[in-house]
Structure formats: C-alpha cells, structure tokens
C-alpha positions in Angstrom: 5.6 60.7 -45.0 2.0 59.9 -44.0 1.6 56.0 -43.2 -0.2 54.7 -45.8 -2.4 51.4 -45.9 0.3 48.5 -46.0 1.9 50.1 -42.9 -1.3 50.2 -40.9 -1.4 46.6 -41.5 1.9 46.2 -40.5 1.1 48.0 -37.6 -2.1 45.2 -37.3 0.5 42.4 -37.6 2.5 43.6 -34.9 -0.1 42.4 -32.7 -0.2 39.1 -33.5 3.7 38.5 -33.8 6.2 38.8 -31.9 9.2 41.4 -32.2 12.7 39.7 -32.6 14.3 38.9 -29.3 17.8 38.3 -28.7 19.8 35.3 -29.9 20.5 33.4 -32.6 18.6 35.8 -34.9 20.1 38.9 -33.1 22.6 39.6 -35.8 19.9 39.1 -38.2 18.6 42.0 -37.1 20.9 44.6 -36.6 22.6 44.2 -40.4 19.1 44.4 -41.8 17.8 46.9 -39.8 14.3 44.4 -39.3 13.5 45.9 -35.5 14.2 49.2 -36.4 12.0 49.3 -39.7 9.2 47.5 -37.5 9.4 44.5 -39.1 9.9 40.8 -38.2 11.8 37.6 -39.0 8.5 36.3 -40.2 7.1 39.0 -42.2 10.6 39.4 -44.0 10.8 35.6 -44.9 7.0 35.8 -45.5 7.5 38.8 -48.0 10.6 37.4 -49.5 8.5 34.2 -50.2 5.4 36.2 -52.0 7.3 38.3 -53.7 9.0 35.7 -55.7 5.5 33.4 -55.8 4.6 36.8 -57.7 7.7 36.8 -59.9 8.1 33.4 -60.5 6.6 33.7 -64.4 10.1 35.4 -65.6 11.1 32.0 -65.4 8.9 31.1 -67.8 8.2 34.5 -69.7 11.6 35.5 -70.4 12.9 32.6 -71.8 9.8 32.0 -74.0 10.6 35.8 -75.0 14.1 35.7 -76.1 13.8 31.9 -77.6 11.7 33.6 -80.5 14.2 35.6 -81.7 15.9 34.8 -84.9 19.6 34.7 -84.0 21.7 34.3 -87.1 19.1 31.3 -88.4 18.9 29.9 -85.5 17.0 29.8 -82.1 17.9 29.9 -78.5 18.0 27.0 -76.4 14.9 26.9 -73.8 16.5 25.1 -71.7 19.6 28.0 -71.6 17.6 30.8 -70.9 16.2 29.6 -67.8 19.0 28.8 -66.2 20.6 32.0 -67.4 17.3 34.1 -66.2 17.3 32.5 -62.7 20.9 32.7 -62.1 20.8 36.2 -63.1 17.8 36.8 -60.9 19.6 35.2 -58.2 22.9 37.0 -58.2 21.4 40.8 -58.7 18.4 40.2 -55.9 20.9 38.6 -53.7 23.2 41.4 -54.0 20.3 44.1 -53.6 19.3 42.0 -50.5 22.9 41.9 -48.9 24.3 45.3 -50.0 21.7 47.3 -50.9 19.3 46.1 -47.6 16.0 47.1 -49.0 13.2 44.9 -50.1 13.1 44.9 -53.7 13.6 41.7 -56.2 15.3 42.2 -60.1 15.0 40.0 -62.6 15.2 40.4 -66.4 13.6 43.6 -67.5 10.7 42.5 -70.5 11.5 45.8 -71.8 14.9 45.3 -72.3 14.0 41.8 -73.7 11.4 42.9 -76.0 14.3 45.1 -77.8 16.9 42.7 -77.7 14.8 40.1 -79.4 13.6 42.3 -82.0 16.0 45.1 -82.5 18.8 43.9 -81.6 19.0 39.3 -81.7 18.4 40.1 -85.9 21.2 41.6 -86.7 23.6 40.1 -84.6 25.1 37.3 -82.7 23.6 36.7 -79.4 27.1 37.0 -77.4 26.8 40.5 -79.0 23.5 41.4 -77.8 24.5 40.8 -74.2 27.3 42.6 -75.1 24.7 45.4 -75.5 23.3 44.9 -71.8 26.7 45.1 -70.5 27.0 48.5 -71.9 23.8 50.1 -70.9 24.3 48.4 -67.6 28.2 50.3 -67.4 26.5 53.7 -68.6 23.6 53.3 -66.1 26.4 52.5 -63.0 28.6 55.7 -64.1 25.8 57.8 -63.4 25.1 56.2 -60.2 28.9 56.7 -59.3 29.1 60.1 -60.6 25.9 61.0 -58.4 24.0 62.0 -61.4 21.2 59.4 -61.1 20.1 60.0 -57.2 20.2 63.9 -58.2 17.8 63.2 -60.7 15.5 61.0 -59.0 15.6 63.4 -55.6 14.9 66.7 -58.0 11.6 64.9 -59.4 8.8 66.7 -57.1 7.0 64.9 -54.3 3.7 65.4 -56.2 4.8 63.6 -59.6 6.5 60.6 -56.8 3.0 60.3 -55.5 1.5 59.8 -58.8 4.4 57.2 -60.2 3.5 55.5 -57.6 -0.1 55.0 -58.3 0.5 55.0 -61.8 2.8 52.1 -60.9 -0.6 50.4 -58.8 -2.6 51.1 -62.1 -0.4 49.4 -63.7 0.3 46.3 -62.2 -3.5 46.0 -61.4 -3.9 46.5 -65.4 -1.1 43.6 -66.0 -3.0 41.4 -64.0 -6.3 41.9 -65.0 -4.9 41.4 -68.5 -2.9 38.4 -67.7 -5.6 36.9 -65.7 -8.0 37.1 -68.7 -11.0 39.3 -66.5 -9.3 42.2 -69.6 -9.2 42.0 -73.1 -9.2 43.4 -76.8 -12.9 43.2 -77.6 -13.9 43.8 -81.3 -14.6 47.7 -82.1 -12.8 48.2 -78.4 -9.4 48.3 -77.2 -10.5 46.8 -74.2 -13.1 45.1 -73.0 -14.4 42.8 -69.8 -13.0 38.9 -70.3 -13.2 37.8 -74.3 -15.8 39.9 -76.4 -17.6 41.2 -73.2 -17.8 38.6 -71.2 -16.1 36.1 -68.7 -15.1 32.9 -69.9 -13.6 29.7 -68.7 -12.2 28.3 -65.5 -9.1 29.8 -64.9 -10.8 33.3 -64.8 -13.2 32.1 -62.1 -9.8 31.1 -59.8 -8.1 34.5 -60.8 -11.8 35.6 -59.2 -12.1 33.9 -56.1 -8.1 34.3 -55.5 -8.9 37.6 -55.9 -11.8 37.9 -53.5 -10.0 35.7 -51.1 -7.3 38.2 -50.4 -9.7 41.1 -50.2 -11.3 39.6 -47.6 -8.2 38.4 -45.2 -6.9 41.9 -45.5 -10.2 43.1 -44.3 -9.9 40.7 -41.2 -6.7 42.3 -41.1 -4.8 38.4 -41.7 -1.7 38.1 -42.0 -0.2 36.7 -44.7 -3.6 37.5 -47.1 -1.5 37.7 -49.8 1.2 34.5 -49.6 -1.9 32.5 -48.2 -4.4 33.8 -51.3 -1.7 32.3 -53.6 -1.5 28.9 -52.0 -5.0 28.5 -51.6 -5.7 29.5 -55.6 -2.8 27.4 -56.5 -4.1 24.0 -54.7 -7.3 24.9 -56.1 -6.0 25.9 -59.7 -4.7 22.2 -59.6 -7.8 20.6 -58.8 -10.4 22.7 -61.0 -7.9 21.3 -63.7 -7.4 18.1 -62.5 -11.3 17.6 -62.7 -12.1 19.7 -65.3 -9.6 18.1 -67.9 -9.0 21.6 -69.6 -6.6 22.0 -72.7 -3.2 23.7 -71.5 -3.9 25.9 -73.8 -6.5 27.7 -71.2 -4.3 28.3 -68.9 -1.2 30.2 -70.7 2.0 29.8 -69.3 1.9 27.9 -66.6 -0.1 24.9 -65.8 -1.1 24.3 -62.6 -0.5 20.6 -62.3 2.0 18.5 -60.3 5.0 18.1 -62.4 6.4 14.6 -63.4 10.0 15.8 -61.8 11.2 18.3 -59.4 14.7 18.5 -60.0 16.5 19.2 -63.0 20.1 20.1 -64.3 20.7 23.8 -65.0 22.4 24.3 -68.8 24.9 27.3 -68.1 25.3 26.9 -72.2 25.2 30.7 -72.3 26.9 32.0 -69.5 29.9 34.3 -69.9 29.0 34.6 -73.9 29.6 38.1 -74.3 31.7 40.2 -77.2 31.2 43.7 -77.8 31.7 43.9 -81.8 27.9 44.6 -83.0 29.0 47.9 -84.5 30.5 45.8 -87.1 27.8 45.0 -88.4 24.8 47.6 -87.6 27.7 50.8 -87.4 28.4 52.7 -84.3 25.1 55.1 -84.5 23.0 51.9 -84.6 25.3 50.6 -81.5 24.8 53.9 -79.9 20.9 54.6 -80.2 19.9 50.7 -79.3 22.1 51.4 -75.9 20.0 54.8 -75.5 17.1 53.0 -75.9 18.3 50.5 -73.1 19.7 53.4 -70.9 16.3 55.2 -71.0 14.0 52.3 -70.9 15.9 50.9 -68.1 16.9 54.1 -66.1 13.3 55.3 -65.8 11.7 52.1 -65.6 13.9 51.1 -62.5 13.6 54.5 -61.1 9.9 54.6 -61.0 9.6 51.0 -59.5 12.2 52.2 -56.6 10.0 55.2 -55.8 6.5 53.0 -56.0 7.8 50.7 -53.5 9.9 52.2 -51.6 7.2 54.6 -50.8 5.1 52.0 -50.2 7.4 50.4 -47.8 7.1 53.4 -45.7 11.5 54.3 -46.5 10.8 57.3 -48.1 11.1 60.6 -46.4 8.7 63.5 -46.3 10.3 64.3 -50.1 10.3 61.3 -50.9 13.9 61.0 -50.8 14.9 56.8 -49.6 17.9 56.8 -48.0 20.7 54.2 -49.0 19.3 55.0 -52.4 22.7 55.2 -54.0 23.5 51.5 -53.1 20.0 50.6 -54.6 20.9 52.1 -57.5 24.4 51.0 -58.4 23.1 47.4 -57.6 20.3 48.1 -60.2 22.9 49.3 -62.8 25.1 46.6 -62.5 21.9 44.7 -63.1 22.5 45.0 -66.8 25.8 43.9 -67.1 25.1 40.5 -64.7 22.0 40.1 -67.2 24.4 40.1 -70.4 27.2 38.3 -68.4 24.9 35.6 -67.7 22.9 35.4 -71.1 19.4 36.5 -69.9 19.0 40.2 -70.6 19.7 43.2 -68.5 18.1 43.0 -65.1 15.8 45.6 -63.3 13.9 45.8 -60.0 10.6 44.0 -60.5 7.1 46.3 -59.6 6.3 42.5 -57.7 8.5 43.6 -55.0 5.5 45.3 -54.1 3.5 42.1 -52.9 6.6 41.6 -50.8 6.1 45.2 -49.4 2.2 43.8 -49.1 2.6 41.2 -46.4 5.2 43.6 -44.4 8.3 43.3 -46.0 10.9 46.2 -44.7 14.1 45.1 -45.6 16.8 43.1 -47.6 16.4 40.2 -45.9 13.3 39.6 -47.5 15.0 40.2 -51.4 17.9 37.5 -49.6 15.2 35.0 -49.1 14.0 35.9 -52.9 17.2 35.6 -54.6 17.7 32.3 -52.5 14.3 31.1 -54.4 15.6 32.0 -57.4 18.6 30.0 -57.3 17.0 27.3 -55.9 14.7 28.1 -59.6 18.3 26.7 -61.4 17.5 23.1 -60.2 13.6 23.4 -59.0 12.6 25.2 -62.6 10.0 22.1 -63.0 8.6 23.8 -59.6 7.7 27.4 -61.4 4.9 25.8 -63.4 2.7 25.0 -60.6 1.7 28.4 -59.5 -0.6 29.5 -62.6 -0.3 33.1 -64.0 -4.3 33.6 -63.2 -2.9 33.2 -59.2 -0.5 35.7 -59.6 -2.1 37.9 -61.6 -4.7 38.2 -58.5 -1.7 39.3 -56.0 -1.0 42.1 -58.7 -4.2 43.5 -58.7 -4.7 43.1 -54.7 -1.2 45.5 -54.8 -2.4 48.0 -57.3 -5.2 48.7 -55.3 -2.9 49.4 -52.3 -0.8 51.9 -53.8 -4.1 53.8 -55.2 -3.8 55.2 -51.2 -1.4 57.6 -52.5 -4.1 59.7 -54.5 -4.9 61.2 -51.0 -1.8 62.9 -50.9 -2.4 64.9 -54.1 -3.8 68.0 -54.5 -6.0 67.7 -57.4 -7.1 71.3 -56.9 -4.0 72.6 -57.8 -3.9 72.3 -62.0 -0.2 72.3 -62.2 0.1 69.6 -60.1 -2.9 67.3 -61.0 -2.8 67.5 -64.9 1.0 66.0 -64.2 0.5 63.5 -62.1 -3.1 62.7 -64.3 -1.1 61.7 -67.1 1.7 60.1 -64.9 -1.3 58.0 -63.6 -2.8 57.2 -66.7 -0.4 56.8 -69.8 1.2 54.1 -67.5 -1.4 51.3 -67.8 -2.8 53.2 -71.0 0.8 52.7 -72.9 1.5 49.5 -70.9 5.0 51.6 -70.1 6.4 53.2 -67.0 9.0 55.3 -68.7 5.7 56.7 -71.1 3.6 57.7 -67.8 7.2 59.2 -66.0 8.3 61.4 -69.3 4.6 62.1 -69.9 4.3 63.8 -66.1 7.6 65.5 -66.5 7.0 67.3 -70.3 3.4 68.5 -68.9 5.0 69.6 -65.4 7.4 72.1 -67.0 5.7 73.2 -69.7 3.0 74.1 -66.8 4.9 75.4 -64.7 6.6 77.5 -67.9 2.6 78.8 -69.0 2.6 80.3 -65.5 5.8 82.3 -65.5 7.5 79.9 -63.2 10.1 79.1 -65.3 13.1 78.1 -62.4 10.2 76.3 -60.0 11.0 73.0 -61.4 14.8 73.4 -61.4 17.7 72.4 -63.6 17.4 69.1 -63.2 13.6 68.8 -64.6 14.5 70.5 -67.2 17.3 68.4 -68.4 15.1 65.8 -67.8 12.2 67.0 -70.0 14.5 67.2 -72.9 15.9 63.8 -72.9 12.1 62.9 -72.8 11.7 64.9 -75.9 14.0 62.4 -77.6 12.8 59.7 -75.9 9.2 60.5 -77.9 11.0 61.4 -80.8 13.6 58.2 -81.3 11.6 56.9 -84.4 10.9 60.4 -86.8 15.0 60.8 -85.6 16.3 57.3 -86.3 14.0 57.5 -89.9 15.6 60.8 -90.8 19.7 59.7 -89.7 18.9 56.6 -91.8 19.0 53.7 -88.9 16.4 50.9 -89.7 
C-alpha cells in the first residue's frame, strides 16, 4: 500500500535513531519483528508508552460507567471496577502484544459497557452480566476459529477499508474535540464551538496549546511530538490549576494535580464472578438478542479499529489484507470473555492504539510495554488522574488528522465508490458509532452496486453482511414487535 504520512515520519526518525544492533536486545527483535517492520527499541517503548498515556481514562471512564448501574438495589464498588478494568486491560493487551505481535492496545469496550449497564445490570445480577460478555466473547472466537471472521473482514473492498479508516480519524478527532470541551451542544444546534459558541475556561486553552504543540513538532519532523505534547500539557495542566485554583468540576474526569498517594491495593472483589443463568429471569430471546447486540457491536467495532490502524501502521497489504490477522482476532474475541472473567466488561482493541502507531510504533512490543502499564494501573491507579482528559483529548485529534491521508487513495469520481465510503466517513463521528458508519458503507455499497446491474461485484460475503446490517438497523421495531422490553 502507498506509505502514508506516519510512515514518512518514521522514515524521518530513522535518521535520528539508531537501528537495533546485536546483543542483548537481539532476541527482542527477531520475535517482534522490530528491524524488519523498520522500527526501533525506542519507538516501540515510546509508542507503547503514548498509547496508554492516551488510554489511560478507561481507568477512570469505565468504572465510573458501570458503578451507575442499578444492580439488584445496589451499586458497584469503585474501587472493584478499576482493578477489574486494568487487570483486564492488562491481560488481553499483553496477550495481543506477545501472541498476536502487532501494535494495538484493548481495554473495556464503552459500547459494550453502555449496554451492560443499562440493558442488561437492571435485570440481573452482575455475575450474570459478565456471564453475558463471556458468551459474546465465545461466539466472536468461534468465528475466528471457523475462519468466518478474517473472510469477512478480507471480502470488505479496499475502497470502503480506506474510508473506515478515515471515518475512524474523524472520529477520534470528534471524541476529542468533544471531550476536550473546543465541541459542544449549543442551543438550537447539535453542535457548536466550546459552550453556546464560544470557548471557555482554562482547561480548553491547554487542550489548545497541547494541541498546537504537537502540530508543530511533527512539522519539525520531532520525534516523539506526540508522547512529548502530553508531558508538556500535563506539567502545564498542573500548574495552570495549581495557580488558577479551579473547581474540579472544570476539569471532568481527571484532575491534573499531584495525588496525596501513589500506591494503592487493588480490590480483585469481582474477579472470577461469573454465572450464566440470566435467561431465568429475562427468557432465552432476551438472553439471545442482548448477546447479538454484543456480537455485532463488538465484531464490527473491533474490526474497523484493526483495519484503521493497521493500515496506518503501514501492515496492510495492497488489499488491505494484514497478515497474522487471525491471531489478532481470536485475541480480540477472547477479549470478551477475559472482560466478564475479570468483572470489567468485554474488552476490544482501543482506536488509541493509533497514537501508538503516531510516534512509530510497528509491533507487539509496543502493546507489551502497554499492557505492562496497565498492570502497573492495579497498584499506581492514584497515577491515572494526573494526565487530564483535555491532554489526551489533543493526542486524539493530532491522530485523526493523520489518518485523513487516506482520502487520497479514493476515487471520489467514481459514485459507487465515493457515496459508500461518504457515509462510512461521516455517520461515524455523526452517530458517535463505528459499527453505524461500517453498516452504513456496506447497505449503500450493494445496493449501488445492485442499481447498476452488478449484482455478484460485491460477492457473497457483502451480501451476507448487508443483511445482518439490516437487523442491526432494525433491532428496536423487531425487539418492540417479538415483545422484548
């Protein structure tokens, strides 16, 4: 595939450092592939570090996500989620890192949270709800096994690839804008710049000059821009708020401010709580359409992410086809079941792993050096509230801009082809969902492709796949008319 921006400053990088030499590090290298992927010790580390600087929240997020649901009267312990979100995190990235050998980081899927905590935490026991996970996760791992899940990511044409990835860059640039405050819900408007039309507060103005900052190093060609942009508007997050005095409130989830302890005990409270009995108590066509819900949201999610960045990381070939992509996957299937296993929610690979990717990163070792974060996260979880959301936020949008590179590849003269990948690109930030954009681009590609008599074109595959996206429209007018609340 045609190098696209992130290589060609990897290729800038390689001037500055040094390729690895034989030694200590030797092995290193030839189980992770880092020479031959033209990559470094450094930039792996380095990418390994940014990407979980940039995932870091989930810590926070996820938690704070599944603690509001109402579990049988009751509420979760914080303190129990985080341990079970990091351990979780840990385990999947670490096994993506060592088995799997490619650069991207899972951690618990806010899809899949969202519907446990309000579809599924209600109406029964939490032990049962991660029994949930576990099965989605089981369904998504048969398909990998059976082959049926690379088939249908390799029969997805290269033109609706290139626009999931830059739907994926619209995104996350959306997502941070968003979370950094620079977007909002204005009044009359569904969105509008800062609150009401305008910018407000400090933490805005450091999501600002973060952002600028690593604009400009990437410019200079810098290596690093990224990691070093989130240092820099982290030490200065701490001061603005140390001088300015501002509420916590400003700042969201994460204050940027030393914390009174570093280390603290992990509560594995929730670990190994798992039973797989909620069809008692919502009947098996409940059971059955929250796991479908799970299985698509999940499967298409993860699917698109792996694309985006493995594109990105320049490990796609001219189809767009990554290879090892089997490995990639199981290990992202079985991230549901070590989500429900460990009382977190079913895991996923993380668009973040793209500011990884950003500062170079090639190959697993960078998701080892992640997943080594993250368990470090079970005793350093005081640690996670330094870096403020407004810091990462800036990394995401830095990112989205980067994958906008693969809009040159398309060929927007070609209708069939651009109306697709148009509505790939834009109901993903537009619906704040991945799997909306993906089944979006496939239901217009086909029908397309059907309006011009080329009915076989898209294959059987795309076909199959249109229809599940039918359903996947149509789950609420079909779970109102079967009777399942």
């Amino acid at each position: 595939m045609t190098q696209i921006s992130t290589q060609q400053q990897t290729a800038d990088d390689d001037r500055s450092e040094p390729p690895i030499r034989p030694g200590a590090a030797a092995w290193l290298d030839r189980y992770f592939l880092i020479s031959a992927r033209g990559s470094t010790l450094a930039r792996e580390v380095r990418g390994g570090l940014t990407t979980f600087m940039a995932m870091a929240y989930i810590l926070l997020l996820n938690p704070l996500l599944l603690s509001g649901a109402d579990v049988e009267g009751h509420r979760l312990s914080q303190a129990g989620l985080v341990t079970a979100t990091a351990l979780a995190a840990a385990v999947s990235t670490l096994l993506m890192g060592l088995f799997g050998k490619v650069p991207l980081a899972l951690a618990a899927g806010l899809s899949v949270s969202g519907v446990l905590a309000t579809q599924v935490a209600p109406h029964m026991t939490w032990p049962q709800a991660m029994g949930m996970c576990v099965m989605y996760g089981a369904v998504i791992v048969l398909l990998v096994v059976s082959g049926l899940r690379e088939v249908i990511m390799n029969a997805i044409p290269l033109p609706l690839k290139h626009g999931i990835t830059i739907g994926i860059g619209m995104f996350i640039a959306l997502i941070g804008l968003v979370n950094a405050g620079f977007v909002g819900r204005g009044e009359g408007s569904p969105v509008t710049l800062g609150v009401d039309g305008r910018l407000s507060g400090w933490p805005v103005l450091v999501f600002s000059v973060t952002l600028l900052l690593i604009f400009m190093l990437q410019a200079r060609n810098i290596p690093g821009a990224i990691l070093i942009g989130i240092v820099t508007g982290t030490v200065m997050a701490i001061a603005v708020n140390a001088a300015a005095g501002l509420d916590a409130k400003a700042w969201g989830l994460t204050v940027p401010a030393l914390p009174d302890k570093v280390v603290s005990a992990p509560d594995f409270g929730l670990f190994g709580q798992v039973e797989f009995g909620g069809w008692t108590r919502i009947g098996a066509m409940g059971v059955g359409m929250i796991v479908f819900t799970l299985v698509l949201a999940g499967f298409f999610d993860a699917m698109a992410t792996i694309i985006g960045v493995g594109t990105e990381a320049g490990l796609a070939d001219a189809e767009g086809r990554m290879p090892g992509l089997s490995k990639a996957l199981f290990i992202d299937g079985a991230g549901g079941a070590i989500g429900g296993i460990s009382g977190a929610s079913g895991q996923t690979v993380f668009v973040e792993s793209a500011t990884g990717v950003g500062e170079g990163a090639r190959t697993g070792l960078s998701s080892v050096v992640t997943g080594l974060l993250f368990a470090a996260g079970l005793f350093f979880t005081p640690l996670a509230r330094i870096v403020p959301g407004q810091v990462a936020a800036a990394a995401l949008v830095v990112i989205g801009a980067m994958m906008m590179g693969n809009a040159r590849h398309v060929d927007w003269g070609d209708r069939s082809v651009a109306i697709p990948v148009f509505l790939t690109v834009a109901l993903m930030p537009f619906t704040y969902s991945i799997t909306a954009g993906v089944g979006a681009g496939v239901i217009a590609y086909t029908a397309i492709k059907a309006a011009q008599g080329r009915f076989r074109e898209p294959g059987v595959f795309m076909w199959i796949l249109t229809a599940l996206f039918f359903t996947y429209f149509a789950l609420n007018p079909v779970e109102s008319w079967l009777g399942v609340k």
